[in-house]
C-alpha positions, 0 to 999 in steps of 0.5 A: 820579669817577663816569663820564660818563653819554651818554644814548641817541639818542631817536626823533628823532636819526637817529645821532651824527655827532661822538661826546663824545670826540672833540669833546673832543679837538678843543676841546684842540687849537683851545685849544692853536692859540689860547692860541699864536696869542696867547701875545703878547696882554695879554688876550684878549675871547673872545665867545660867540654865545648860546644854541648856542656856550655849551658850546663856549665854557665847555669852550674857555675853561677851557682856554686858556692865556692871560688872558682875559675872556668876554663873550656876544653874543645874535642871531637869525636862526633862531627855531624854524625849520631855515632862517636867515631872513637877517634877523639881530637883536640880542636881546643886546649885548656888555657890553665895550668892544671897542675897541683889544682883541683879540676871538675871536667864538665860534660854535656852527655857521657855516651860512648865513653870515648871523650871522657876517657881521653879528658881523664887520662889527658888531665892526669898527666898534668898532675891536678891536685884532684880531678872529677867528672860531672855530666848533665846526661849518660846514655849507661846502654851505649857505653864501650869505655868503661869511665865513671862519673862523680856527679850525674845529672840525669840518665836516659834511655838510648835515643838521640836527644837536643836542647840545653846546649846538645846539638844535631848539627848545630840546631836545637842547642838553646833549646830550654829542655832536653827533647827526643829527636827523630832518628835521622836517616841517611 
């Protein structure tokens, strides 16, 4: 099999913070709490946040050892800004019933906290059996909703970051690792 190919830092990336292998191993070990953590659960409705948490998710997903279906969710709080406006709208909905199943809501990045909280309270009100967060990154230091997260993948500093499905205006996403980008000037 051929090796993976990285490509190099551009002019807007200032260095890679979280390097492709070790992303892949933290995927391993939060598929491995996961698939204990539910090793009792009959099915398992892992729910992706649309666009930053699919490559996340699909390397989670193949992963856990237990069944379980996907679905995806679309929200915006964000468009090509670097800031969350706070105003978080559905673009796109589940198509699951949630109610009586366990749910994991699958983020790429908890930063403001404002997509979170509204997927929480959101998700309760259709009565899931259970329901859980787990995010690939959290920014603690930007933090204005006060949400917590079951399962973590990695906590970074407060700079604006792309590559493994995080995006700036819809560049870098298939990026294999999590790179620092220049702070971009208006």
């Amino acid at each position: 099999m051929p090796s993976a190919i990285f490509p190099p830092l551009t002019s807007d990336l200032v260095r890679v913070l979280i390097d492709a292998d070790t992303i892949q191993n933290r995927v391993d070990e939060l598929a491995k709490t996961i698939t204990e953590d539910y090793q009792n659960v009959d099915e398992l409705v892992i729910v992706g946040v649309l666009k930053g948490s699919f490559i996340f998710m699909s390397d989670l997903a193949r992963r856990l050892g237990i069944p379980h279906t996907v679905d995806f969710i679309a929200l915006s709080s964000y468009g090509n800004s670097e800031r969350s406006s706070g105003n978080v709208r559905m673009i796109m909905d589940v198509r699951e019933n949630l109610a009586g199943r366990h749910v994991l809501i699958i983020e790429d990045i908890l930063d403001s906290g404002y997509t979170l909280e509204y997927l929480i309270r959101n998700f309760e009100s259709r009565r899931p059996a259970s329901l859980k967060t787990v995010a690939l990154l959290d920014k603690p230091d930007r933090r204005i909703v006060n949400v917590e997260l079951d399962y973590l993948g990695f906590e970074i500093p407060d700079v604006w970051v792309v590559g493994y499905g995080l995006d700036y205006a819809e560049k870098y996403r298939t990026l294999p690792y999590i790179a620092e980008m220049k702070p971009v000037t208006a």
